[in-house]
PLY file of the C-alpha trace (Angstrom):
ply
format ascii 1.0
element vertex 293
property float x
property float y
property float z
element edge 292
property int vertex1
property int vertex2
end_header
21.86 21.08 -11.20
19.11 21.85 -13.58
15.81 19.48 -12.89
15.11 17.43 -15.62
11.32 18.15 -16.97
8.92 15.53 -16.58
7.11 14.62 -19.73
3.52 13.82 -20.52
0.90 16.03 -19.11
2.13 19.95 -19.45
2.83 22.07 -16.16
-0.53 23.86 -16.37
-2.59 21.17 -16.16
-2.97 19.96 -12.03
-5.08 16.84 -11.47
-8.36 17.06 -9.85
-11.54 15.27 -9.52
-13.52 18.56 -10.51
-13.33 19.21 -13.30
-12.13 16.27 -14.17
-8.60 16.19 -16.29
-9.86 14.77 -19.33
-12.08 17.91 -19.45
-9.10 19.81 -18.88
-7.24 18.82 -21.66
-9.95 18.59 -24.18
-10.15 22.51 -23.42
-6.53 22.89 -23.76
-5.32 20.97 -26.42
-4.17 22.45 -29.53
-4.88 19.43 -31.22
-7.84 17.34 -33.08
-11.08 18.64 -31.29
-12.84 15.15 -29.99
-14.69 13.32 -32.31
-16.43 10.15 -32.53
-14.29 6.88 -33.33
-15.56 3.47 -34.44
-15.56 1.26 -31.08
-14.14 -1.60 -33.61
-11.31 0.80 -34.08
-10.00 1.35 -30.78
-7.93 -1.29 -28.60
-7.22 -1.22 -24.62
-3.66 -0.04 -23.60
-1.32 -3.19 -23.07
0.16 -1.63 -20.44
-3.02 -0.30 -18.69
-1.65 0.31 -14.98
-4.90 -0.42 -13.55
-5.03 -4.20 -12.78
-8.85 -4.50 -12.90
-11.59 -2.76 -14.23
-14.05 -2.77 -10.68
-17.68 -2.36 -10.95
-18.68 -0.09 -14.45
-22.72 -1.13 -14.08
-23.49 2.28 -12.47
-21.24 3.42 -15.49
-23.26 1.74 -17.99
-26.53 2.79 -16.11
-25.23 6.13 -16.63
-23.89 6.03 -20.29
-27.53 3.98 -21.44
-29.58 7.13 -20.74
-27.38 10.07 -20.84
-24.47 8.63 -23.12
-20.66 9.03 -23.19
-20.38 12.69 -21.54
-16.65 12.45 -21.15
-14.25 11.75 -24.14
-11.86 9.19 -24.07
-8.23 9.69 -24.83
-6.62 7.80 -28.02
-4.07 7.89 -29.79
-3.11 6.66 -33.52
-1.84 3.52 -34.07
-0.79 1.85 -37.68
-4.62 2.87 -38.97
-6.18 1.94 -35.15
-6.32 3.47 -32.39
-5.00 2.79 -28.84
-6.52 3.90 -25.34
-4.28 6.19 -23.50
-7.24 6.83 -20.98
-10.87 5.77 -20.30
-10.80 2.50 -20.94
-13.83 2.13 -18.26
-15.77 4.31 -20.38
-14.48 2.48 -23.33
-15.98 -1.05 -21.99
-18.70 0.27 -21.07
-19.94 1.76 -24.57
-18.79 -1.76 -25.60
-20.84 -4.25 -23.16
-23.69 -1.87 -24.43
-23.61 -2.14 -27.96
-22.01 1.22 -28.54
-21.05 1.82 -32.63
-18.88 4.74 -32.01
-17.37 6.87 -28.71
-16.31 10.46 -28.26
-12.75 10.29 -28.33
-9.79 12.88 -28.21
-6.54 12.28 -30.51
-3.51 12.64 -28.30
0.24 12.53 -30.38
2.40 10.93 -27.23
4.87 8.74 -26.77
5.12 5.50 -24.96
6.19 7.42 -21.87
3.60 9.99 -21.76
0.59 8.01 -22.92
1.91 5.80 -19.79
2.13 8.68 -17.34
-0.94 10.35 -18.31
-2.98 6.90 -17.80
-1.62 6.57 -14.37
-2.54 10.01 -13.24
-6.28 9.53 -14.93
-6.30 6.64 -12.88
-5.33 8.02 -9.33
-8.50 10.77 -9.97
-10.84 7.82 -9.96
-13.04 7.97 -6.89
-13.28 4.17 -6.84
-9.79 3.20 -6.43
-9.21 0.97 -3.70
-5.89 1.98 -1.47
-3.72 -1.15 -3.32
-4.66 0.66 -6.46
-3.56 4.15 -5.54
-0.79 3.17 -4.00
0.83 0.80 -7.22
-0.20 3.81 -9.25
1.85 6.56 -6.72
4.18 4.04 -6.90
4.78 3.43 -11.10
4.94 7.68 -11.02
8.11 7.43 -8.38
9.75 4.31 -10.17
8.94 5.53 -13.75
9.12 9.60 -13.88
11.34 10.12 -10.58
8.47 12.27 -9.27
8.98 13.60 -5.81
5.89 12.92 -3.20
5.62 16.72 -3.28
5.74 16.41 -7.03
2.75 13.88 -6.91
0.78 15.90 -4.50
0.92 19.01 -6.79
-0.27 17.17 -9.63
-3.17 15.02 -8.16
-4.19 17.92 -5.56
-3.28 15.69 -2.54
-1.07 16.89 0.81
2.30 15.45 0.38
1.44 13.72 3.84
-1.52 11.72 2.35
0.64 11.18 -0.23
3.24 9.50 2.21
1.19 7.56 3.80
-0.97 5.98 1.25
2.81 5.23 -0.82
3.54 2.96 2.83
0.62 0.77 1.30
2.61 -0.56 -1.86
4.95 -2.41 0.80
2.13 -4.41 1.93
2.39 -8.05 -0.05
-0.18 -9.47 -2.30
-0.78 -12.23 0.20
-1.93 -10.44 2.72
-3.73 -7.77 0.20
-5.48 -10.62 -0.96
-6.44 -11.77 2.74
-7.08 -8.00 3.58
-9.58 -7.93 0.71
-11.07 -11.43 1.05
-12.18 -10.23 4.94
-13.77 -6.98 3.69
-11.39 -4.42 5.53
-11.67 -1.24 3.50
-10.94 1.33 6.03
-7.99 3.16 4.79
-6.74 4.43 8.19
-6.50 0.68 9.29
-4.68 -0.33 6.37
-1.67 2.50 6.94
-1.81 1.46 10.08
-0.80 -2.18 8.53
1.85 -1.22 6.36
3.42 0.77 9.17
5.05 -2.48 10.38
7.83 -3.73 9.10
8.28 -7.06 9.41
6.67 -9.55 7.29
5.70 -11.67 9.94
4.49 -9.55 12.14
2.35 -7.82 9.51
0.81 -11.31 8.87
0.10 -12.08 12.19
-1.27 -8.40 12.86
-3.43 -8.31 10.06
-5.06 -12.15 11.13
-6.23 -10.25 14.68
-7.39 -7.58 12.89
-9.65 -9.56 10.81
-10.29 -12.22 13.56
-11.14 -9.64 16.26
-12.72 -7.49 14.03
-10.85 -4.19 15.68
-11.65 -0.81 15.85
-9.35 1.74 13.86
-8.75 2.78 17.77
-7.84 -0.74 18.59
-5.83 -1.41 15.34
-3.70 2.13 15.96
-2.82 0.02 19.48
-1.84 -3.24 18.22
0.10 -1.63 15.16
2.12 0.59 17.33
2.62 -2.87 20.14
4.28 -4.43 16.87
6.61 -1.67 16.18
7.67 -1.44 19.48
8.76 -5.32 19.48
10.54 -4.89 16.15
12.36 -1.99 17.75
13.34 -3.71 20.67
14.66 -6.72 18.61
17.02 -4.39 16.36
18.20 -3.00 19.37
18.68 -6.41 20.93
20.46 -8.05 17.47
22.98 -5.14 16.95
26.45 -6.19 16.68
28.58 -5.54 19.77
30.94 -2.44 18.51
34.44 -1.50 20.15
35.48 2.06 19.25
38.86 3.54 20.89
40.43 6.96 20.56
43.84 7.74 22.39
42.12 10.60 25.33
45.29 12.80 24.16
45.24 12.74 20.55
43.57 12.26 17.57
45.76 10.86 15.48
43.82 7.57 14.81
40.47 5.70 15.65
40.18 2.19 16.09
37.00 0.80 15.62
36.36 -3.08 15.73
32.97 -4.44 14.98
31.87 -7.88 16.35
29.10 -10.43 14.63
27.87 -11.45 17.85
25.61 -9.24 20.29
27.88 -10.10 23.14
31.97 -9.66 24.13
33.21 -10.35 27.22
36.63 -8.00 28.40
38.75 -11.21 27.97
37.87 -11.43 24.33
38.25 -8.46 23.27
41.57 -8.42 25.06
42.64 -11.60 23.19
41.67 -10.54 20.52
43.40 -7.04 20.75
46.66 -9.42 21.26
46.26 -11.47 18.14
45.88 -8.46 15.89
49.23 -7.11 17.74
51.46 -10.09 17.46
50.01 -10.82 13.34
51.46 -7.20 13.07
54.28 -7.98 14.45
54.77 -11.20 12.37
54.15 -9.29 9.27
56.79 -6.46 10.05
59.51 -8.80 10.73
58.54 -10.99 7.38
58.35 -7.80 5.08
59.83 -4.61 6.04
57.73 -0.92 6.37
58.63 1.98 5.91
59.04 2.27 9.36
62.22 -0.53 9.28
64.05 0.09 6.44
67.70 0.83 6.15
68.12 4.58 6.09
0 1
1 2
2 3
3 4
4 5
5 6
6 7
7 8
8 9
9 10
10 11
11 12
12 13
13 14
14 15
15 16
16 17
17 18
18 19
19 20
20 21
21 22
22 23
23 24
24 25
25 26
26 27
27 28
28 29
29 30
30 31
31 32
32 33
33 34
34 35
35 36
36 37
37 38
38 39
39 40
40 41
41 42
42 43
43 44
44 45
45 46
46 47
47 48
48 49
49 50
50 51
51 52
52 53
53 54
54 55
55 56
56 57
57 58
58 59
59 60
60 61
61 62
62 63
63 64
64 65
65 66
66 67
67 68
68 69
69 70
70 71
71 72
72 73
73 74
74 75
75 76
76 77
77 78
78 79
79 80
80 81
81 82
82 83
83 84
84 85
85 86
86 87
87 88
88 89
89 90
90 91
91 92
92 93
93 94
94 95
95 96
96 97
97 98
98 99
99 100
100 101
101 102
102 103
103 104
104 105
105 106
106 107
107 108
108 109
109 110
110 111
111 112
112 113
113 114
114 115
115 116
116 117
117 118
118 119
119 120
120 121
121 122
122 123
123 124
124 125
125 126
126 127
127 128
128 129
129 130
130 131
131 132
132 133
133 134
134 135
135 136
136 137
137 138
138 139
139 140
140 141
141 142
142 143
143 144
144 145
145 146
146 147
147 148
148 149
149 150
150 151
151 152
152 153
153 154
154 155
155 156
156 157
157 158
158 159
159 160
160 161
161 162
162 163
163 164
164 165
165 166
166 167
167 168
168 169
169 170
170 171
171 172
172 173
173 174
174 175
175 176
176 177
177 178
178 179
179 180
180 181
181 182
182 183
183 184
184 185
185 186
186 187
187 188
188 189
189 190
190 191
191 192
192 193
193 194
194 195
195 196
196 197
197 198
198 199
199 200
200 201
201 202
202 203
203 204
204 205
205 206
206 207
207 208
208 209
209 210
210 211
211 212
212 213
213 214
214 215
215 216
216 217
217 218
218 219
219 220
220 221
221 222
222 223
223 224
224 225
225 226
226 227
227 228
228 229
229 230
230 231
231 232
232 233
233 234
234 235
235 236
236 237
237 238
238 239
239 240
240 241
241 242
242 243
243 244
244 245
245 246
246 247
247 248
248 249
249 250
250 251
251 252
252 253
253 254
254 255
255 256
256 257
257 258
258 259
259 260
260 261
261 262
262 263
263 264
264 265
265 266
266 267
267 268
268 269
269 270
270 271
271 272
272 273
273 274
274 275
275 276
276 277
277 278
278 279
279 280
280 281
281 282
282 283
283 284
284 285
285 286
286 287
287 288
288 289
289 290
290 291
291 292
């Protein structure tokens, strides 16, 4: 089966932090060259995947003495113009007054404009982990993009990839006890979403925090969790009775219990009741196997 092509950014284009994509596609574009925009002119994307803006200070810092060296991406909309990327930049110029900002005219749909804001986003090198991973996350749910797919295109190992995807599982709650405590480490966070039951991800992430572990330490209590959940699936599997006549093959009777447990007797007695309701039934209604000839 042909693969369907992914719209938005074009094949040639791979995402990396240097140079950074924007640049890219400034170069490449067969479009408007960038320009400068009235600020008053330009609105954020309603459907800006990044939840929250972080820090920009060091941004404005940066923009008040060398100004906007990096275009942002627009695109028209009813005489305005909407952010499809660099909307950091874009409040930035704001908080300082800016009139107008170097932007580049992008003709996209809905779709694209959404996929190329999430890929902008996943190059930014102050993403926290929750971030990256919601972001790998809209790509998968949104574009059907394989984790090999995403790697290619963000110039990550499909493996890093992977892991930092395990992340999105991990519930607000405990994101938002994860970041009230101050763990950033990245490692010990995979480690977290690696279990996976809820409560037991609760209760490991409270000694984490409370015993202030070592990634070493955390790698050990992690894997002591999985191994308990393991041992409980194994423990709450449904007893299973399979049967196949030793000299043929011409059936296989499988009978699956709700309870963990059957004794012989049961299972005998319960063998019985199936025989004589078949029984019952074939007398009642006749088979093929009792009608007249």
């Amino acid at each position: 089966m042909e693969k369907t092509k992914k719209s938005g950014l074009p094949d040639s284009l791979t995402m990396r932090h240097d140079p950074h994509f924007v640049e890219l596609i400034s170069q490449k574009s067969a479009g408007p060259v960038v320009r400068l925009i009235p600020i008053d002119l330009i609105d954020p994307n309603p459907r800006q995947p990044r939840s929250e803006l972080g820090d920009i200070k060091e941004l404005m810092d940066s923009i008040r003495t060398k100004g906007v060296l990096e275009p942002i991406l627009v695109r028209s909309r009813g005489g305005r113009f909407e952010i499809i990327a660099g909307e950091r930049r874009y409040f930035a110029s704001k908080n300082l007054g800016l009139k107008e900002i170097p932007c580049l005219e992008m003709e996209v749909n809905d779709q694209e404009a959404m996929e190329i804001s999430l890929i902008e986003n996943l190059q930014r090198k102050d993403l926290d982990i929750f971030e990256e991973a919601d972001g790998l996350k809209a790509l998968i749910d949104l574009y059907n993009y394989s984790h090999q797919e995403i790697a290619s295109r963000i110039g990550k190992s499909r493996s890093t990839i992977t892991e930092i995807l395990s992340v999105a599982r991990i519930p607000s709650h405990l994101r938002d006890k994860i970041k009230a405590a101050g763990l950033t480490s990245r490692s010990t966070i995979i480690e977290i979403a690696k279990i996976e039951d809820p409560a037991a991800m609760h209760k490991a992430v409270e000694a984490i925090i409370e015993r202030k572990l070592t990634r070493s330490d955390t790698r050990d209590l992690t894997r002591l969790f999985r191994e308990k959940e393991q041992k409980s699936e194994a423990k709450t599997k449904p007893y299973v009775f399979n049967y196949i006549p030793p000299e043929s093959k011409a059936y296989k009777l499988r009978i699956e219990f709700k309870k963990q447990v059957v004794t012989r007797k049961e299972l005998i007695s319960i063998l019985e009741d199936l025989l004589n309701k078949l029984k019952s039934e074939s007398e009642k209604k006749p088979g093929p196997d009792n009608t007249d000839a």
